[in-house]
C-alpha positions in Angstrom: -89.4 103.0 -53.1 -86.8 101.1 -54.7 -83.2 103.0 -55.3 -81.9 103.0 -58.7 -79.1 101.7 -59.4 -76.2 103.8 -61.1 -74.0 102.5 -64.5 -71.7 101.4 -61.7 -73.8 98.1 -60.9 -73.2 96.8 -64.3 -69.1 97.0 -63.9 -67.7 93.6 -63.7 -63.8 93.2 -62.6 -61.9 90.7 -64.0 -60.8 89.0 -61.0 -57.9 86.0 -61.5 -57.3 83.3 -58.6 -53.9 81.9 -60.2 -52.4 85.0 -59.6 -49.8 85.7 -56.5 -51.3 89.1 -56.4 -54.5 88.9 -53.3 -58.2 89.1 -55.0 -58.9 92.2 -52.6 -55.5 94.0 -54.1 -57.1 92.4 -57.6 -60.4 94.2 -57.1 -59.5 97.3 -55.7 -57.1 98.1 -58.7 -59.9 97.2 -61.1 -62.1 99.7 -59.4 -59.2 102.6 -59.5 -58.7 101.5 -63.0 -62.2 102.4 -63.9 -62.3 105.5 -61.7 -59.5 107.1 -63.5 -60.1 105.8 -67.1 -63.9 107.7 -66.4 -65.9 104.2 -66.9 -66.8 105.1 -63.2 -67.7 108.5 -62.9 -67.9 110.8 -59.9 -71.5 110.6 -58.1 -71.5 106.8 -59.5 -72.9 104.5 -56.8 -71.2 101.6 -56.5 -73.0 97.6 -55.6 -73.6 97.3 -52.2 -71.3 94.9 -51.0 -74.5 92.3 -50.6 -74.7 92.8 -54.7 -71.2 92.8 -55.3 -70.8 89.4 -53.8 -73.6 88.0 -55.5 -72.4 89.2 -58.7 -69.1 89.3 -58.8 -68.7 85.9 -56.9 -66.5 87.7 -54.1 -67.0 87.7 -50.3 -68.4 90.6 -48.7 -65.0 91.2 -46.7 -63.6 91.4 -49.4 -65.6 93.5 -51.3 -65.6 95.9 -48.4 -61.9 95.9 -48.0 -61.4 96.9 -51.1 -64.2 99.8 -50.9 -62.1 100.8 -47.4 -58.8 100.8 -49.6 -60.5 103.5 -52.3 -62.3 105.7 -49.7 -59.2 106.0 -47.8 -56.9 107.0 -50.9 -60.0 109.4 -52.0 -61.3 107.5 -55.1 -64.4 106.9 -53.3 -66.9 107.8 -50.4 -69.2 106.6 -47.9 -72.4 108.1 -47.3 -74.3 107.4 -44.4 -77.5 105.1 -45.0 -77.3 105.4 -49.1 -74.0 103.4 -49.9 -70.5 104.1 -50.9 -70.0 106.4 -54.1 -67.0 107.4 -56.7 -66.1 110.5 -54.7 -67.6 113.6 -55.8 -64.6 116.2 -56.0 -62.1 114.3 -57.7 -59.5 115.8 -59.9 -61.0 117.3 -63.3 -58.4 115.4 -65.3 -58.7 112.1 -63.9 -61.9 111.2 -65.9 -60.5 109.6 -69.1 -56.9 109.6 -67.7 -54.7 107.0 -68.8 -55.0 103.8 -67.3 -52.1 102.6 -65.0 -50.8 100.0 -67.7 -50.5 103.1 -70.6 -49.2 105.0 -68.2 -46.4 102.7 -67.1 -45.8 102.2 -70.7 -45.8 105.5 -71.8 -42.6 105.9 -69.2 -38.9 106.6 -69.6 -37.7 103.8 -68.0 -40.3 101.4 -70.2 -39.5 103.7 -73.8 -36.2 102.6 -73.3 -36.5 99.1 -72.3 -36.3 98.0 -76.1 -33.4 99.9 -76.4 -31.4 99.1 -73.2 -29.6 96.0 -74.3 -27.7 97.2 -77.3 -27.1 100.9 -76.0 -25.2 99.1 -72.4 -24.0 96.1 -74.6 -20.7 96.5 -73.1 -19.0 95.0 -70.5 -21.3 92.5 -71.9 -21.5 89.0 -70.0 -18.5 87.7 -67.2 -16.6 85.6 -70.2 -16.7 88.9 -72.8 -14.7 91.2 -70.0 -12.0 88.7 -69.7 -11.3 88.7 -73.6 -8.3 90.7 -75.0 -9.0 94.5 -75.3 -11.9 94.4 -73.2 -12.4 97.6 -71.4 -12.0 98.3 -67.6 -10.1 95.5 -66.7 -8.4 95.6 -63.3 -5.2 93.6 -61.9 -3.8 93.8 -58.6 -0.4 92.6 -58.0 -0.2 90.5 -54.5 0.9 93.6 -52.4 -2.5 95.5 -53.0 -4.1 92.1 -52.4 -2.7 91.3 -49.1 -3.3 95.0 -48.2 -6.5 95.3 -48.8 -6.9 91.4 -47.3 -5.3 92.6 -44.1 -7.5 95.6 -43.8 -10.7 93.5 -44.0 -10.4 92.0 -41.8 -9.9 94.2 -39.1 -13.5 95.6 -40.0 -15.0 91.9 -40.0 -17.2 92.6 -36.5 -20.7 93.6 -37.6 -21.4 94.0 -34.1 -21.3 97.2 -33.9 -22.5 98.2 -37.6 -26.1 99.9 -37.6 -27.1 102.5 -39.8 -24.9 104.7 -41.8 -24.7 108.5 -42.8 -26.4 109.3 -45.8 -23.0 110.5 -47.4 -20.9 107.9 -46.4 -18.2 107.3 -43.6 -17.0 110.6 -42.9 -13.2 108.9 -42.6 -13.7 108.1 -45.9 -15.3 111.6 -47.4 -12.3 113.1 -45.4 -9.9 110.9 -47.9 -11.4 111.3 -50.9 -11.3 115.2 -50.3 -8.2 115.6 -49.1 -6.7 112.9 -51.9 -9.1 115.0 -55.1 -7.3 118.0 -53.6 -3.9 117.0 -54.1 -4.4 114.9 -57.4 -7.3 116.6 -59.0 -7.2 120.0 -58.0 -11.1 119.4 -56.5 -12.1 122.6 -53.5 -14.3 120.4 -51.4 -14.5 119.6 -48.2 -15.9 116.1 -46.8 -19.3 117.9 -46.5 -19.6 118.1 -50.2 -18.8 114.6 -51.1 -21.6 111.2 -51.5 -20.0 108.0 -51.4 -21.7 106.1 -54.4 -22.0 102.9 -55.6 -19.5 103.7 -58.4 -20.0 106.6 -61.1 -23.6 105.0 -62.7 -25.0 105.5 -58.9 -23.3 109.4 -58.4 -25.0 110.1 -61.8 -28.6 108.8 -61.6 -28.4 110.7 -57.6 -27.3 113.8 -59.7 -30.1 113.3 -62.5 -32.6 112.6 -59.3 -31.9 116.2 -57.7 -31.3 118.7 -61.1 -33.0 117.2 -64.0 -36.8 116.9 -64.5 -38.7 114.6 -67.7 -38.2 117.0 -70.1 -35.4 119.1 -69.2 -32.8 119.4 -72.2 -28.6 118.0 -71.1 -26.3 118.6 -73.1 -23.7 115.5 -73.6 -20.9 114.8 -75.7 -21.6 113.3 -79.7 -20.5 110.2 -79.3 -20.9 109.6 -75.5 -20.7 106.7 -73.1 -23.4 104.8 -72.9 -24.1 103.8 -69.4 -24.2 107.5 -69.0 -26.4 108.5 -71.7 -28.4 105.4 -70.4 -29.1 107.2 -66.7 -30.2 110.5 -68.1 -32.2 108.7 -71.0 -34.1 106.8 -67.8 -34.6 109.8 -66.1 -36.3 111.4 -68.7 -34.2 114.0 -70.2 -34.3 115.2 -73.5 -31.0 114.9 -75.0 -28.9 117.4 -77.5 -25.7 116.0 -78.6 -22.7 118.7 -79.4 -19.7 116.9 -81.4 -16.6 116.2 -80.3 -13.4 117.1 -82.1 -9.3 116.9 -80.8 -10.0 119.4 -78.2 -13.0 118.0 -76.7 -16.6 119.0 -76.5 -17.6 121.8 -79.1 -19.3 124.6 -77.1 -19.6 126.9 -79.8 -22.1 124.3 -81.5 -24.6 125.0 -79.0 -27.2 128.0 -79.6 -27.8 129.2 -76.3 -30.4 131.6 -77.3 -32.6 129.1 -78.6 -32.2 127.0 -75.7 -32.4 126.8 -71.9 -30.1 123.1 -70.9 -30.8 122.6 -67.2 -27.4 120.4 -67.5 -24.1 119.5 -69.1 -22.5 116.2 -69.0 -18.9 115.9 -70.0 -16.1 114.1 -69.7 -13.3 116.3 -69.9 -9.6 114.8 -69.0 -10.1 112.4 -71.2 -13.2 111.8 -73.4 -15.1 108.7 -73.7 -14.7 107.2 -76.4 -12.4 109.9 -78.6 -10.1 110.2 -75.7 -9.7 113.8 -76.3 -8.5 116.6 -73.6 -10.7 119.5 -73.2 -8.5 122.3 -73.5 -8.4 125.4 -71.2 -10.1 127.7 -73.6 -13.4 125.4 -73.8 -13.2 125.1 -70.5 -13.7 128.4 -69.9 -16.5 128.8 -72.4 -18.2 126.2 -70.3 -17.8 127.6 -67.0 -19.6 131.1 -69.2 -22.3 129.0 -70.3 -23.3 127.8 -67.1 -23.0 131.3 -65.7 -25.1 132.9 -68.1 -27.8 129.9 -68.3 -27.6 128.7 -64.9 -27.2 124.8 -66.0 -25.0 122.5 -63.7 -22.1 120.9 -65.1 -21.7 117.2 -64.4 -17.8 116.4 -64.7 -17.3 112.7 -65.0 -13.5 112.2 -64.2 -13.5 108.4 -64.4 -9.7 107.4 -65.2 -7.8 110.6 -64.0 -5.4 108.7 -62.1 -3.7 107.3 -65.2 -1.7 110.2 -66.6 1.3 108.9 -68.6 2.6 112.1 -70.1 3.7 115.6 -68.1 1.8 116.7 -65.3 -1.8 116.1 -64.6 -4.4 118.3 -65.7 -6.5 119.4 -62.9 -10.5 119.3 -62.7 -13.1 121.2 -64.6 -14.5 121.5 -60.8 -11.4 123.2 -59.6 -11.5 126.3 -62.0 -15.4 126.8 -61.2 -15.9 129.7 -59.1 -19.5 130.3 -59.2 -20.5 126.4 -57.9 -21.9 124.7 -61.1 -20.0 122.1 -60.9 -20.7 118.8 -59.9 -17.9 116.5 -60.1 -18.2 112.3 -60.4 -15.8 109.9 -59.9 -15.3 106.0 -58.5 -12.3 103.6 -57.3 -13.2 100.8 -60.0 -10.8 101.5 -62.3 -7.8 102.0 -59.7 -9.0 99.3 -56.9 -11.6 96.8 -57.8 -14.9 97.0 -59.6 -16.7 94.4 -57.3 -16.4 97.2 -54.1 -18.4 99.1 -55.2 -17.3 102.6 -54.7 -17.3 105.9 -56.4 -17.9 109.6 -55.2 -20.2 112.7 -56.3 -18.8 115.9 -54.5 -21.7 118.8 -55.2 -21.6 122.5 -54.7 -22.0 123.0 -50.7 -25.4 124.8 -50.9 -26.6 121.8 -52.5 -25.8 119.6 -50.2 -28.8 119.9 -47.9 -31.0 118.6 -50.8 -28.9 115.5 -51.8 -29.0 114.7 -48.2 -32.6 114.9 -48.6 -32.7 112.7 -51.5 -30.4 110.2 -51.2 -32.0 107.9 -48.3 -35.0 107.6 -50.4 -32.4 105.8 -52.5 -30.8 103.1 -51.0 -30.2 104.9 -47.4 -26.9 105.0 -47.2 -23.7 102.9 -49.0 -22.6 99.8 -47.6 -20.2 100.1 -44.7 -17.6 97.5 -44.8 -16.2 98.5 -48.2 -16.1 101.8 -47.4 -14.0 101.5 -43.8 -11.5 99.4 -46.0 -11.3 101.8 -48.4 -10.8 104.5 -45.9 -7.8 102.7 -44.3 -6.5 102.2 -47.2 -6.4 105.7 -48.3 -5.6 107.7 -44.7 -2.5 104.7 -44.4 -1.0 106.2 -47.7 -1.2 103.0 -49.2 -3.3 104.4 -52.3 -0.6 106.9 -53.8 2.2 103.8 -53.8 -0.5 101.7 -55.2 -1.4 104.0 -58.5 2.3 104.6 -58.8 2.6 100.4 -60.0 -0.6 101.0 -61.9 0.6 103.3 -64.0 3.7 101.9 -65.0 2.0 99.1 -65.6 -0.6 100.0 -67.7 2.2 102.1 -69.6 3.6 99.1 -70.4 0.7 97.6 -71.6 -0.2 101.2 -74.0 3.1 100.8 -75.2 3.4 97.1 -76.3 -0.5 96.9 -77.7 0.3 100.3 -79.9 3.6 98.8 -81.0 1.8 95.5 -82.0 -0.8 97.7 -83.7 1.9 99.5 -85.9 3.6 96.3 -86.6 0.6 94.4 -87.4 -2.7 96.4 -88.3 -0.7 99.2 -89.8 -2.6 99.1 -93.2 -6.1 98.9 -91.5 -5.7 100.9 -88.1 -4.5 104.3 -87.1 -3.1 104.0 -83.3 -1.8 106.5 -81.6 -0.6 106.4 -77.1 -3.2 107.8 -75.3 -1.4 110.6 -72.4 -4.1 109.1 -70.2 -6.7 106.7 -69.6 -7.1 103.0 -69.5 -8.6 102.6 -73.4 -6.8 103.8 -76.8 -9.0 104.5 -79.9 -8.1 103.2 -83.0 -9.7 104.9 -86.5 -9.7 103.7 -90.0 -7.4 104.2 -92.7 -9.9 104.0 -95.0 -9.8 100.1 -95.5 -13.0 99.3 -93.6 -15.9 101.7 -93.3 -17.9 99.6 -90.9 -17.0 99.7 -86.6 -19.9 97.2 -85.8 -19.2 94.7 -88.5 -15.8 94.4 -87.2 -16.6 94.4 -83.5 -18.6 91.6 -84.2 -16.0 89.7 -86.5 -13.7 90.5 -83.6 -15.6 88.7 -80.9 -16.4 86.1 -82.5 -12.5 85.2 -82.8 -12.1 85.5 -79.2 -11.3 89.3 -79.0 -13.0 92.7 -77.3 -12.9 95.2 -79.4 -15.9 98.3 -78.7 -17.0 100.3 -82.4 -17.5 104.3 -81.6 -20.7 104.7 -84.3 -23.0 103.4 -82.1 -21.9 105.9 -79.4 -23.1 109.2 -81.9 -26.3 110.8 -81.6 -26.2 113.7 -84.5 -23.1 113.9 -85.4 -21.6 112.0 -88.4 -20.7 108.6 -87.4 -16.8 107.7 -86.8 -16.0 104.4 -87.8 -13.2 104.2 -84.6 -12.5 101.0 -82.6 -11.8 101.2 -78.7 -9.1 98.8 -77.3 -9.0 98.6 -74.0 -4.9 97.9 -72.2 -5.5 97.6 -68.4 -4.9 94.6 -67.3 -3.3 93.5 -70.3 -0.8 90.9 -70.6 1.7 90.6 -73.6 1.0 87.2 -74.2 -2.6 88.6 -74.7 -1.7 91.4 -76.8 0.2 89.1 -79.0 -3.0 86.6 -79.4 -5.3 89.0 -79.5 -3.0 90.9 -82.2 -3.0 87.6 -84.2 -7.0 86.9 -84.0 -7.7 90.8 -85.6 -5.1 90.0 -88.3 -7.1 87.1 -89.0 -10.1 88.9 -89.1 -9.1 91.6 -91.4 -7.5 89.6 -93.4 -11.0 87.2 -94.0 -13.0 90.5 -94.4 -13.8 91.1 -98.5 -12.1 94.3 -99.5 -14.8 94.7 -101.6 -18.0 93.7 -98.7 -20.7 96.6 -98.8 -21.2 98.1 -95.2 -24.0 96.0 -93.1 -26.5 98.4 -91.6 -25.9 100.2 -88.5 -27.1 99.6 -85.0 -30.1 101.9 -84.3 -28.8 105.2 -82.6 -30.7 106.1 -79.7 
């Protein structure tokens, strides 16, 4: 008697030789494809592999590796003398499930895609960080240079170099504890503390471990976008709470009407605003975590650079309950190009960061990290930020002098007590931050509009100027280009429509 054959011997896969991808890979995910879409059913026999080569034009290797590679992930089954079959107890809801493709598009990561280039715009291409008033610019003088020169290459034998803690040198998480702890105020110890590849790195680990697709983080309105970028990617569903002169607006959130699993905040000095949460908002954080048991994610990216009265300590330091997770990275004060920042977590969290983090990337790279920890157990670090900040004072003080001088009639500028950035708002001459910005680099200048940066809350029309780094003879030809462009600009120009908000 002659065995019928099943709706199966009529599938044809769509098999391309240009491709780099093998024909058996080719095959086998066109026959998982049509398992999980339900155009293959389970019970469905599929072509012996004597048919399948004579109709599909494959050999019967590789027909019957491709069968091996389904039975052994449990799409299909071999039974002895009939034939292999679309296993009989798969999952109810894979028939009709998407395919891979809609799934893959369907993602965070691939949602977002569209959106990626103008949300992390800035620092732009290699040329647009080097223009006046770009953001995050670093200059050593030659002391630091030679330093950190002479410290290299001490660690320049990778004889001995094999694979690294997790966390990071624990030289190094012994520094970075014992330096947060005097400067910052942090309670760690090294045990607490990932070395990162700078503060992006610390927050996608932290997203990894607390936040699930869906779960609701709370962030500043406007925030920084690379940040807002890693918990966007990771699929968290956002709720913006506006930002006044004393930081982030607690009060604005209902926490009766919802459960955040995390707060991001940035709160010594707030990118972009460059507000200071005060102590009274920081206690109504701390309760909100306490009574919702969300984690706090305290980005502290440019506390070194305090220019007025004493520093204010962490967010981190005040917690007593261990919410706090506390980000920051030696870009800013060393160099961007090493690569470094820190996440210290709460200690009983430890164990699952550990877990996670060698899935990652293993562990951080080790020759930046033994130069970094010379540098700081030598006491070289503290001297260093000293001739930073005076510095960079310098710089605050000539750009908001050239400001008042020049742009008086278009800008409000005011000296930042801290930070490496000054925001600049409207006197009501200009209504439109992205028209300028763009005015503004096309004569040569760096100049970063706030709207952009909102989610919910009204749009400020405010213009971030960045002073580390910063020459004078920059300021003054920078100064000179943004006359020029206000001066071109028609008073009477209607607004041209806003960037998208994502």
């Amino acid at each position: 008697m002659k065995r019928r054959e099943s709706p199966a011997a009529s599938f044809r896969p769509a098999i391309d030789r240009t491709l780099t991808i093998s024909a058996t890979r080719q095959l086998y995910l066109a026959l998982r494809d049509a398992i999980m879409t339900g155009t293959l059913r389970p019970g469905h026999r599929l072509p012996s592999t004597r048919l399948a080569m004579r109709e599909w034009g494959l050999s019967r290797g590789l027909v019957a590796e491709a069968y091996e590679l389904l039975m052994a992930e449990g799409y299909a089954e071999a039974r002895h003398g009939s034939g292999t079959y679309v296993a009989a107890d798969l999952p109810e809801a894979l028939p009709g499930a998407p395919s891979i493709a809609r799934k893959a598009a369907a993602s965070p990561p691939r949602r977002f895609a569209p959106q990626a280039e103008r949300l992390l715009r800035s620092p732009g291409p290699p040329e647009r960080r080097t223009l006046p008033f770009a953001a995050g610019r670093v200059l050593h003088d030659k002391r630091t240079a030679n330093l950190l020169r002479r410290i290299a290459a001490r660690h320049l034998d990778f004889g001995s170099d094999g694979y690294g803690d997790p966390q990071g040198l624990p030289s190094l998480r012994q520094g970075i504890a014992d330096y947060l702890a005097a400067s910052r105020g942090v309670r760690c110890t090294a045990a607490q503390i990932f070395v990162t590849a700078g503060t992006q790195q610390a927050l996608d680990l932290a997203c990894r471990v607390l936040i699930a697709p869906g779960d609701a983080v709370l962030i500043e309105d406007p925030c920084y976008p690379p940040a807002r970028a890693v918990f966007t990617l990771n699929g968290a569903r956002l709720i913006g709470l506006p930002v006044d002169q004393h930081g982030l607006r607690i009060d604005s959130f209902d926490k009766a009407a919802e459960r955040p699993a995390a707060v991001y905040v940035t709160p010594s000095h707030q990118y972009p605003l460059g507000a200071t949460l005060s102590l009274q908002r920081r206690l109504q954080l701390l309760q909100l975590a306490r009574e919702t048991g969300c984690w706090i994610i305290e980005d502290d990216y440019d506390s070194e650079f305090r220019y007025e009265g004493a520093a204010i300590a962490s967010l981190q330091g005040l917690d007593g309950d261990g919410r706090v997770l506390y980000a920051g990275t030696f870009s800013k004060a060393l160099l961007p190009s090493i690569r470094l920042g820190y996440l210290v977590v709460p200690s009983d969290l430890a164990p699952a960061f550990r877990a996670v983090r060698p899935a990652l990337d293993v562990f951080p790279p080790s020759l930046p990290q033994r130069i970094v920890a010379d540098y700081l157990g030598e006491g070289h670090f503290a001297a260093h930020l000293r001739r930073l900040r005076e510095s960079f004072r310098a710089s605050r003080d000539d750009l908001v002098g050239r400001l008042k001088d020049s742009l008086a009639a278009h800008l409000i500028a005011d000296a930042p007590e801290q930070g490496i950035f000054l925001t600049a708002r409207s006197t009501g001459t200009w209504t439109d931050d992205v028209r300028l910005a763009k005015a503004a680099e096309a004569a040569g200048v760096v100049v970063v509009p706030v709207s952009p940066m909102h989610i919910a809350a009204p749009a400020k029309d405010h213009l971030i100027f960045g002073f580390s780094g910063l020459s004078r003879d920059e300021a003054e030809a920078g100064i000179e280009r943004l006359v020029q462009v206000f001066d071109q600009r028609p008073a009477s120009a209607a607004p041209s429509v806003r960037t998208q908000r994502i």
